[in-house]
N, C-alpha and C positions, 0 to 999 in steps of 0.2 A: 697851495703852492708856497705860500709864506712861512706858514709853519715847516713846510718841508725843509726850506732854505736856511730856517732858524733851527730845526730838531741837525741837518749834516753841521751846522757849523759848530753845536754844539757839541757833538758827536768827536769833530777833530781836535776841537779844541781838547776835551780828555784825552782824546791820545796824545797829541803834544805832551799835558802835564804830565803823564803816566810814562811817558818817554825822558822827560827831566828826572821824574822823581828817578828813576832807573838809573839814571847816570852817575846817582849819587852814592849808589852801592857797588863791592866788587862783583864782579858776574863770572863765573866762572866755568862758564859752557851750560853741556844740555840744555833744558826747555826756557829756562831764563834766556840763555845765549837769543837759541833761535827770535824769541819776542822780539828782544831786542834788536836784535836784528830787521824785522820787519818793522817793527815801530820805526827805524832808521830809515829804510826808506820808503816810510809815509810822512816823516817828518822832515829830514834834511834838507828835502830838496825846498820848501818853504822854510825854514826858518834859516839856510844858506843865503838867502836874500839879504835878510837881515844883519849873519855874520862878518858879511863881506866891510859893512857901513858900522860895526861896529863892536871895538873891540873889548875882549873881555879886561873887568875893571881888576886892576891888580895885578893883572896875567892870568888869574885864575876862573873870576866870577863872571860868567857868562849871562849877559842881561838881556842876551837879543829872543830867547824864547817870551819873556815879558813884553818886548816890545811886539812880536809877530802875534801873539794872541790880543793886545791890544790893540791891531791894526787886524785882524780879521773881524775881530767883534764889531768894530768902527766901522769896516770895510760891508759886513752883513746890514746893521741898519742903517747905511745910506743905501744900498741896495733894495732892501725897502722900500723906504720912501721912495725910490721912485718909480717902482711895480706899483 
């Protein structure tokens, strides 16, 4: 059960990063499009949590995906620990 816990958590957390890395290039439809697209929403709606408490530095640099994977990761081993 635990590794299960820890293999999904890993699992999202690469899509989160593979969803950032993405944002950082132009996309210009087709098959890229679509990903991204889904990647969007498997992601937004958790790392919207985050955007809402915090805003991007400069106006541009978005830091709340760093913070949402550093709070899932946090959030899976105290889940842990107490299974």
């Amino acid at each position: 059960m635990q590794q299960l816990i820890v293999a999904l958590a890993d699992a999202y957390s690469m899509v989160i990063f593979v969803y950032v890395l993405m944002s950082w290039f132009p996309i210009n439809g087709g098959i890229m499009q679509d990903i991204n697209t889904v990647l969007g929403r498997l992601c937004d709606p958790f790392l919207d949590l985050f955007r809402k408490f915090i805003p991007p530095i400069g106006g541009m640099v978005d830091v709340s995906p760093i913070v949402a994977l550093l709070v899932l990761q946090f959030g899976v081993r105290l889940l842990l620990m107490i299974l």
